[in-house]
C-alpha positions as CSV (number, residue, x, y, z in Angstrom):
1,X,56.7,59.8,69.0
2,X,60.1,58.5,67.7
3,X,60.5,61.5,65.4
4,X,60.0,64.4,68.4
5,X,62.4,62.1,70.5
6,X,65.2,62.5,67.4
7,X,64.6,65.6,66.9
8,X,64.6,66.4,70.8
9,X,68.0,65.0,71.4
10,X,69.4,66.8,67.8
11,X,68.4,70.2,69.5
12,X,70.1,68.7,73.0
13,X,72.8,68.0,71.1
14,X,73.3,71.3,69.0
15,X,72.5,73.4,72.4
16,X,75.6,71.4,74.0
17,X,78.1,71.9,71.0
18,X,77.1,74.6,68.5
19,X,78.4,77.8,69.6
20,X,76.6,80.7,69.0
21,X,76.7,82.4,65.0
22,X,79.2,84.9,65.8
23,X,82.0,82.3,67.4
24,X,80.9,79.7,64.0
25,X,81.8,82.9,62.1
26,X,85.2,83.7,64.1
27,X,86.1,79.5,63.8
28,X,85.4,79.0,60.3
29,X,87.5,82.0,59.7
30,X,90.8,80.2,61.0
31,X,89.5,77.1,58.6
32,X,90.0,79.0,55.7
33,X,93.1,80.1,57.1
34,X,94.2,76.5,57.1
35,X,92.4,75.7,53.7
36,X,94.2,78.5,52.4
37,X,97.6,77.7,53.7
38,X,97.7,73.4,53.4
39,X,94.8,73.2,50.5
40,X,95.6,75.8,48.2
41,X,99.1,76.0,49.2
42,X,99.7,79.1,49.5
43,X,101.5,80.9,52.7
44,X,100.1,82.7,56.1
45,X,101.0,85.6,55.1
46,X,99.2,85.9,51.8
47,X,96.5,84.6,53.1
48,X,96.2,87.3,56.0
49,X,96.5,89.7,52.8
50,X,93.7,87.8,51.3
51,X,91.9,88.3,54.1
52,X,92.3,91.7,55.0
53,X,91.7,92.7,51.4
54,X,88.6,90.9,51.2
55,X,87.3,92.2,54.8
56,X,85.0,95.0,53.5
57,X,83.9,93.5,50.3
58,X,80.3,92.9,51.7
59,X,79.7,96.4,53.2
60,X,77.0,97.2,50.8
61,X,75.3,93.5,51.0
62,X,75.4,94.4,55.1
63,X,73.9,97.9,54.9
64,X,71.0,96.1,52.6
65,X,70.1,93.2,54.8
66,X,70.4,95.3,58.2
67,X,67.9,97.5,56.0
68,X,65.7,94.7,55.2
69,X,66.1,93.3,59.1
70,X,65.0,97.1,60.6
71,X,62.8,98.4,57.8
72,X,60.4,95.2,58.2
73,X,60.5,95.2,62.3
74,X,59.8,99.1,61.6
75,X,56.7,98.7,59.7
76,X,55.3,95.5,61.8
77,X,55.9,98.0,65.1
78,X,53.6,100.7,64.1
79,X,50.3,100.9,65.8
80,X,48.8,101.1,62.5
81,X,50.0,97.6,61.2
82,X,49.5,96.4,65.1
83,X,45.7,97.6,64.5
84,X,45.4,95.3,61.2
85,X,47.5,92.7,62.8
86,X,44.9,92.7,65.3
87,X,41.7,92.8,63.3
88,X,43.4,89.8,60.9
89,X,43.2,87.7,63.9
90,X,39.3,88.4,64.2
91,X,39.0,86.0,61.5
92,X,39.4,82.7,63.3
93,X,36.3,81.7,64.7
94,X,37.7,78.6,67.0
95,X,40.8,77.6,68.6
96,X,42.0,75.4,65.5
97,X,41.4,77.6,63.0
98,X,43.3,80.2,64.6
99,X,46.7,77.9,64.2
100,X,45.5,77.7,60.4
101,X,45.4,81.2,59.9
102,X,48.4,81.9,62.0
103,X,50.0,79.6,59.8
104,X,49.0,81.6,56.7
105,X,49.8,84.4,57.7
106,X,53.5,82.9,58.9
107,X,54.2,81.9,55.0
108,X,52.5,84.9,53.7
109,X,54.3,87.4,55.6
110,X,57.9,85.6,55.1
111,X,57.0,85.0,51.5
112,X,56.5,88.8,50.9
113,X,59.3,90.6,52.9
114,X,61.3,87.9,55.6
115,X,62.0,90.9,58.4
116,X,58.1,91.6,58.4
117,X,57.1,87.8,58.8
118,X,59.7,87.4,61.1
119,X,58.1,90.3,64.1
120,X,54.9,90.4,62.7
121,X,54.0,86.3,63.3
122,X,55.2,87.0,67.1
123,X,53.1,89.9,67.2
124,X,50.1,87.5,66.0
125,X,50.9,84.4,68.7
126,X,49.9,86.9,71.3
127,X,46.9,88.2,69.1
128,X,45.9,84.1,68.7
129,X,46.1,83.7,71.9
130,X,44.7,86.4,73.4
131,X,41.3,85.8,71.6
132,X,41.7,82.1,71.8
133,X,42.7,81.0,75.5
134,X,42.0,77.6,74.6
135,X,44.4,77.5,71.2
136,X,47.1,74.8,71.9
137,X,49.9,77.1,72.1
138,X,53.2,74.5,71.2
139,X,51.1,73.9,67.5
140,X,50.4,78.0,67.2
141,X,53.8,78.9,68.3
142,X,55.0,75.9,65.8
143,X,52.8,77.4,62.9
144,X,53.9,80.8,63.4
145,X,57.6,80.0,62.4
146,X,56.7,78.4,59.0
147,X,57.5,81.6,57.2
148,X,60.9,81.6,58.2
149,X,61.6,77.9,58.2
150,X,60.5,77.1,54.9
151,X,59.8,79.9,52.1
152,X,61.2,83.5,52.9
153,X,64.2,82.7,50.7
154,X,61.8,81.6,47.7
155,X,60.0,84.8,48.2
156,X,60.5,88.6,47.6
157,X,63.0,89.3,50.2
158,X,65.1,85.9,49.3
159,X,68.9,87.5,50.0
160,X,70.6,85.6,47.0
161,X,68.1,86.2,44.5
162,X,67.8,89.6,45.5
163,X,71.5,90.2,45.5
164,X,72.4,88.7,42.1
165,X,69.7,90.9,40.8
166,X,71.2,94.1,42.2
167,X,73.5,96.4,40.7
168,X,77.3,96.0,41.9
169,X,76.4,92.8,43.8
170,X,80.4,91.5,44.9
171,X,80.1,88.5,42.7
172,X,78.8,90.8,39.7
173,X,82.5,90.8,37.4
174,X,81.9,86.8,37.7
175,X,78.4,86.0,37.1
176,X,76.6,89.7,35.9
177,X,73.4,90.2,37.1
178,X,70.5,87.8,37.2
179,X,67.2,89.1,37.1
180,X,64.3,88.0,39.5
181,X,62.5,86.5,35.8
182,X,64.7,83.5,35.8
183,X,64.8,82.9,39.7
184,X,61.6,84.4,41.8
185,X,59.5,84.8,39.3
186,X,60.1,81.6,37.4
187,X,57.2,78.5,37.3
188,X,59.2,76.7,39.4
189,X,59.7,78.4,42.1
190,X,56.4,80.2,42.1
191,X,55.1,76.2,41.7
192,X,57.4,74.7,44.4
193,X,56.5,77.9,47.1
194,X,52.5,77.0,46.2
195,X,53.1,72.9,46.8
196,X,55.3,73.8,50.0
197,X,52.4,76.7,51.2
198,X,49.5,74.2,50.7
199,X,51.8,71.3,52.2
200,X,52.2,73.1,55.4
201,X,48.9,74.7,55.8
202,X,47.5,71.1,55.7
203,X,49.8,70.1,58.1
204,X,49.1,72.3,60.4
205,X,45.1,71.0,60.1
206,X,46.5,68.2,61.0
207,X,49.2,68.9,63.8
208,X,45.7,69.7,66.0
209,X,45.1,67.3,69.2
210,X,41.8,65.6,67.7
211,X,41.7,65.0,72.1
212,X,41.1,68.0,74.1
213,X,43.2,66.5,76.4
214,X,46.1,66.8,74.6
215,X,45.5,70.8,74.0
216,X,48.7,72.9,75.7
217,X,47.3,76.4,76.5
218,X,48.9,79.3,78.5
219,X,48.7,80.5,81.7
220,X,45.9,83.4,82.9
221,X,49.4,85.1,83.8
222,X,51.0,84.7,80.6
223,X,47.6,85.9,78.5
224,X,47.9,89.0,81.1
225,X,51.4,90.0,79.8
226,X,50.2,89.7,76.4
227,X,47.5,92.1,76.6
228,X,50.2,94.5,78.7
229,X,52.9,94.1,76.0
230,X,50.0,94.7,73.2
231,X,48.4,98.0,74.5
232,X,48.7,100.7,72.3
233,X,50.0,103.5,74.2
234,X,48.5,107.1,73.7
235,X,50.9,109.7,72.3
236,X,52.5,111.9,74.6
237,X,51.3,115.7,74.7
238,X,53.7,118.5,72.9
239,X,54.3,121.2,74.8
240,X,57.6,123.0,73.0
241,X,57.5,123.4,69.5
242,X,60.0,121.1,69.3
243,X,58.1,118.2,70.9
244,X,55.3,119.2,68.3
245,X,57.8,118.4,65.5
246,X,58.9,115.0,67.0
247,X,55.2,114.1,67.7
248,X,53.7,115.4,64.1
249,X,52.4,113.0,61.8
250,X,53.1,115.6,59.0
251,X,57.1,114.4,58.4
252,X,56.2,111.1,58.1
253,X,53.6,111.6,55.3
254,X,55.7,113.8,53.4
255,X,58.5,111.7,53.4
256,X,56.6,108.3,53.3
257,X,54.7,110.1,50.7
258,X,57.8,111.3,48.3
259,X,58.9,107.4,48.5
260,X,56.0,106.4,46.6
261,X,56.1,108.9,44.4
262,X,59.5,107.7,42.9
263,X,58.1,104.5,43.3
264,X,55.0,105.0,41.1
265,X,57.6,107.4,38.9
266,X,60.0,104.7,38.3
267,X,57.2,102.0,37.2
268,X,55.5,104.4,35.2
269,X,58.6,105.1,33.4
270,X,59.2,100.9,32.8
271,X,62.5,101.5,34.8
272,X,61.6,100.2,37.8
273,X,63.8,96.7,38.7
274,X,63.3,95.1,42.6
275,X,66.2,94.8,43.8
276,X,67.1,94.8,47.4
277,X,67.9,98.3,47.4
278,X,64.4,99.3,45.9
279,X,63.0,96.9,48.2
280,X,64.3,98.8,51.1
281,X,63.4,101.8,49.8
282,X,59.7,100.9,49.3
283,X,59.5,99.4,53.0
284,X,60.9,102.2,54.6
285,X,58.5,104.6,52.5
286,X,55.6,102.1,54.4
287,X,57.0,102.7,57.7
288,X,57.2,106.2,57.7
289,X,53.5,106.2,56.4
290,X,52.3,103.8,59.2
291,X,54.3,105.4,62.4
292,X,51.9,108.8,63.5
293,X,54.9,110.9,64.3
294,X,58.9,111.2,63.4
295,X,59.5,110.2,67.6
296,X,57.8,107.3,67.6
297,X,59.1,106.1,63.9
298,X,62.6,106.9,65.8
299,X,61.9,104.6,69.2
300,X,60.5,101.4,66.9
301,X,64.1,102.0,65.0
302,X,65.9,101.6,68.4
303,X,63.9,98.7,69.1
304,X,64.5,96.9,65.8
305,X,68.0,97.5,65.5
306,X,68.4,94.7,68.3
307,X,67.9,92.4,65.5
308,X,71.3,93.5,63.5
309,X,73.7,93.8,65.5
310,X,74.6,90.0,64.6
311,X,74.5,91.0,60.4
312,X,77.1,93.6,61.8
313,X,79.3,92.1,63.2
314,X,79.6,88.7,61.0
315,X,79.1,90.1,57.3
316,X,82.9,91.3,57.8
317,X,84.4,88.0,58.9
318,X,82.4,86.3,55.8
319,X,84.0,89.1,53.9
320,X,87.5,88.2,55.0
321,X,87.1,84.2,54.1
322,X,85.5,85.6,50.6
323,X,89.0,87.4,49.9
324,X,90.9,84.1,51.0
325,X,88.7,81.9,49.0
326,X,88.7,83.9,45.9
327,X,92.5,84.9,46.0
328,X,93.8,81.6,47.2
329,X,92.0,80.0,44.6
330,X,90.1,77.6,47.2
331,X,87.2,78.6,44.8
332,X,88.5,76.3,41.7
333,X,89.9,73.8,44.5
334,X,86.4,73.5,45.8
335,X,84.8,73.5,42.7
336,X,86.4,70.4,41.2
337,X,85.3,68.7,44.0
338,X,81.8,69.5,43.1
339,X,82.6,68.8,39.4
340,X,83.8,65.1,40.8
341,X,80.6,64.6,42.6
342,X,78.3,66.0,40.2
343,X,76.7,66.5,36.6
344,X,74.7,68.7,35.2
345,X,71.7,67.0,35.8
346,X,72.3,66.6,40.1
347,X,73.7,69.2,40.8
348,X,71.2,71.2,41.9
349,X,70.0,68.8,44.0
350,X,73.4,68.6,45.7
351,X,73.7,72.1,46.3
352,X,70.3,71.9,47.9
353,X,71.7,69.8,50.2
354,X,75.0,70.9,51.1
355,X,73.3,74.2,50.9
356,X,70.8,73.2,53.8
357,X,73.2,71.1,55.8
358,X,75.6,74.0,56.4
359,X,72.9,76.1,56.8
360,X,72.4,74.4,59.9
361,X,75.6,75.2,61.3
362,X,75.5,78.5,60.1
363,X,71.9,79.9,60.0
364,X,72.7,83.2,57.7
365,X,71.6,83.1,54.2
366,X,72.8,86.2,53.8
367,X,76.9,85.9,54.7
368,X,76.7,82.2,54.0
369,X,75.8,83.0,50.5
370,X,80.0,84.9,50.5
371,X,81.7,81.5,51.3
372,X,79.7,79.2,49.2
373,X,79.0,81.6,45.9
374,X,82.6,81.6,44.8
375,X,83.0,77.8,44.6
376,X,79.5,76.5,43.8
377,X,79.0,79.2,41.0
378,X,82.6,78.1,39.7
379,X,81.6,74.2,39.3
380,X,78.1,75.4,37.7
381,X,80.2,77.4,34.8
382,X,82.5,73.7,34.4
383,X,79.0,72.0,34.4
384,X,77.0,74.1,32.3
385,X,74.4,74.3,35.1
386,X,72.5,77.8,34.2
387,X,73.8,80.7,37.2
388,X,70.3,81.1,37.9
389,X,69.5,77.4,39.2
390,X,72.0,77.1,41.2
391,X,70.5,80.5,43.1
392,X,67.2,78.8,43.5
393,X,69.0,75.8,44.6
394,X,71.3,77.6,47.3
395,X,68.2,79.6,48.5
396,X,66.0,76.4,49.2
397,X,68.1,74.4,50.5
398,X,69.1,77.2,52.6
399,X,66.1,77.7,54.4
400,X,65.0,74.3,54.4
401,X,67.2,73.2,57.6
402,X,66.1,76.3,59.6
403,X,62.7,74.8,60.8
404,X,65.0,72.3,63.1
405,X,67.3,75.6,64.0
406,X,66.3,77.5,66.6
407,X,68.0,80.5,65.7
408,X,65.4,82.9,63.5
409,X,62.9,81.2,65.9
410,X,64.2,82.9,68.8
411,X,61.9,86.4,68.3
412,X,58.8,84.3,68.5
413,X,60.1,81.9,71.0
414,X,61.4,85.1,73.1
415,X,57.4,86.6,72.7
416,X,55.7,83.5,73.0
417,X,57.8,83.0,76.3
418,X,58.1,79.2,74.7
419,X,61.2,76.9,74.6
420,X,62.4,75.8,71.1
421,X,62.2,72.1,72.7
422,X,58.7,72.2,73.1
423,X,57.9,73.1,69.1
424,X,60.8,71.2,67.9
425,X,58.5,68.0,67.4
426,X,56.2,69.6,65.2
427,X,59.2,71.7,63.6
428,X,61.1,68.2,62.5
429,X,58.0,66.6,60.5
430,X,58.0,70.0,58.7
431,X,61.3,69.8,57.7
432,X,60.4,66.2,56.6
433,X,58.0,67.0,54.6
434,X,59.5,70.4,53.3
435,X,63.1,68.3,52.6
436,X,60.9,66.0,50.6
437,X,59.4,68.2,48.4
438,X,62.5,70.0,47.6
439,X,64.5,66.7,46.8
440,X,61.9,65.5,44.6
441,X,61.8,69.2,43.0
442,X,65.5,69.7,42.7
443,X,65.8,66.2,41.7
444,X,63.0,65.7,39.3
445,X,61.9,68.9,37.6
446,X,64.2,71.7,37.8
């Protein structure tokens, strides 16, 4: 097929020449050092102030998405979820309909909290294919990332939604806050998530070799490893009364307990806003009710926090070329470039696009959403583009380019024991399709 072949040699190519996020972070740091110095004209040294003023602007926005990262790997870790991940993949009676549920699931799990979808789908390749040794396991692993590749930004957990809805969000001062009513919630992105949902679900259908032939399966040894890496393990026996404190299920209840007490509380009371701070609060109130004991709620933590050390490490760095973007004025510099290029009537469409294109080169809708919000939000205001499109816009565009990007794949991939290269096929006519819809959205109707 012509398309795998492109596709193949674009993930060659970006293997060969795209470092990895944290040197993209460290490079496009020293471009806004020379955007700030020979663009905005302004000198090194008040640019390096720039910089270091700006460098911990995003410690809050951090905290929250390492929170969202942990607090979903946390809850998809217990044995408890593990037990109805397990039972959920009882339901496919044959080998295809397995990669259709898996691909449900996948967009399901993504659509209500990303961090969830993300472990939980790799959790379910194994289940797949340990009940389905026949499955072909290139289109399950395929189906299992369309959560993350195409609608966890449109969904609950969506980082730029979320954040413009939160209190104190860093671009609050320009822009206020925009509540999830006129960005989540709206007809058009509830619409636009349901089109893209039954898009890919039918694609999957189809994806399926009609020529047994054709079906890829996994090795006796491979299905062997899954069923060792899924055993539940028994819970240790308490001999101190310490040990019977670490191993009690009593803490967690309380605690997990307490959680949803504010939570039913605060909705009781009409007070109660999601925001990503309440989102993490309701997540880690569901963790600590499905983990049997304070130790083992402690060791799925250690295991999950693998997944952050990258938001860590980079939110600072964004931070930084926030503070020489805004006090350079590269934002307004920017954003008349946008206002050349675009009316009101496009410019969604273009931000969906530039959105999804430097998405590709940076893979992070959460610190990517630092460097571009300044500029884009700027050229909205000129354009009389409402704030709350232009989210929408920036969120699907930036997850639309991360079904050819094998970075938020590499959980599965690292699970299924698969290489990106041998999904990437199926990947690239999802992201056809997906880009499709979204242009024709973005153009069209929004």
């Amino acid at each position: 097929m012509i398309l795998q072949r492109i596709a193949l040699r674009l993930t060659r190519w970006s293997e060969r020449f795209v470092p990895s996020a944290f040197s993209i972070a460290c490079l496009l740091t020293l471009a806004t050092f020379l955007f700030g110095v020979f663009l905005a004209r302004k000198s090194f040294f008040q640019c390096v102030g720039y910089w270091g003023d700006g460098f911990w602007t995003l410690l809050d926005f951090g905290m929250q998405m390492c929170l969202v990262m942990m607090t979903g790997a946390i809850l998809a870790g217990a044995p408890l979820f593990k037990r109805i991940l397990d039972a959920f993949t009882s339901l496919a009676k044959t080998p295809k309909s397995a990669v259709l549920w898996m691909a449900f699931a996948s967009l399901a799990l993504a659509w209500l909290h990303w961090g969830l979808g993300l472990v939980a789908s790799a959790i379910l390749v194994r289940g797949f294919a340990r009940r389905h040794p026949g499955v072909d396991f290139r289109v399950l692993t395929a189906a299992a990332y369309f959560g993350m590749g195409a609608i966890w930004h449109a969904g609950l957990s969506g980082s730029a939604p979320l954040l413009v809805a939160t209190p104190n969000h860093f671009m609050e001062a320009q822009i206020g806050l925009i509540p999830l009513t006129q960005t989540l919630f709206t007809p058009f992105n509830l619409g636009l998530s349901a089109v893209t949902v039954l898009a890919l679900l039918l694609l999957a259908r189809w994806y399926y070799p009609s020529n047994p032939k054709d079906v890829w399966t996994v090795s006796p040894e491979v299905l062997k490893n899954f069923e060792e890496s899924d055993a539940v393990h028994q819970k240790p026996q308490a001999r101190t009364w310490a040990e019977k404190v670490e191993h009690t299920y009593v803490l967690n209840f309380l605690l997990g307990a307490l959680g949803l007490l504010w939570a039913f509380q605060t909705l009781r009371s009409g007070n109660f806003h999601l925001t990503l701070n309440t989102l993490n609060f309701l997540f880690l109130s569901l963790a600590f009710l499905a983990h049997p004991s304070p130790a083992a709620f402690v060791k799925a933590g250690e295991e999950a926090v693998t997944f952050v050390h990258g938001v860590i490490l980079q939110f600072p760095l964004y931070a930084g070329m926030y503070g020489i973007i805004k006090g350079s004025g590269l934002d307004q510099i920017i954003a008349e470039g946008f206002i050349g290029l675009a009316d009101s009537r496009n410019f969604p469409f273009i931000i969906y696009w530039y959105s999804g294109i430097l998405n590709y080169f940076v893979p992070s809708g959460g610190s990517k959403w630092a460097i571009e919000a300044p500029y884009i939000l700027e050229a909205a205001k000129v354009l009389h583009v409402p704030y709350s499109k232009v989210v929408l816009a920036y969120a699907w565009g930036d997850m639309v380019t991360d079904m050819i990007q094998p970075f938020w794949c590499i959980p599965i991939l690292t699970v299924a024991r698969i290489e990106f290269k041998e999904i990437l096929g199926y990947c690239a006519i999802a992201f056809l399709v997906c880009s499709l819809i979204g242009s024709l959205a973005f153009l069209l109707i929004l």
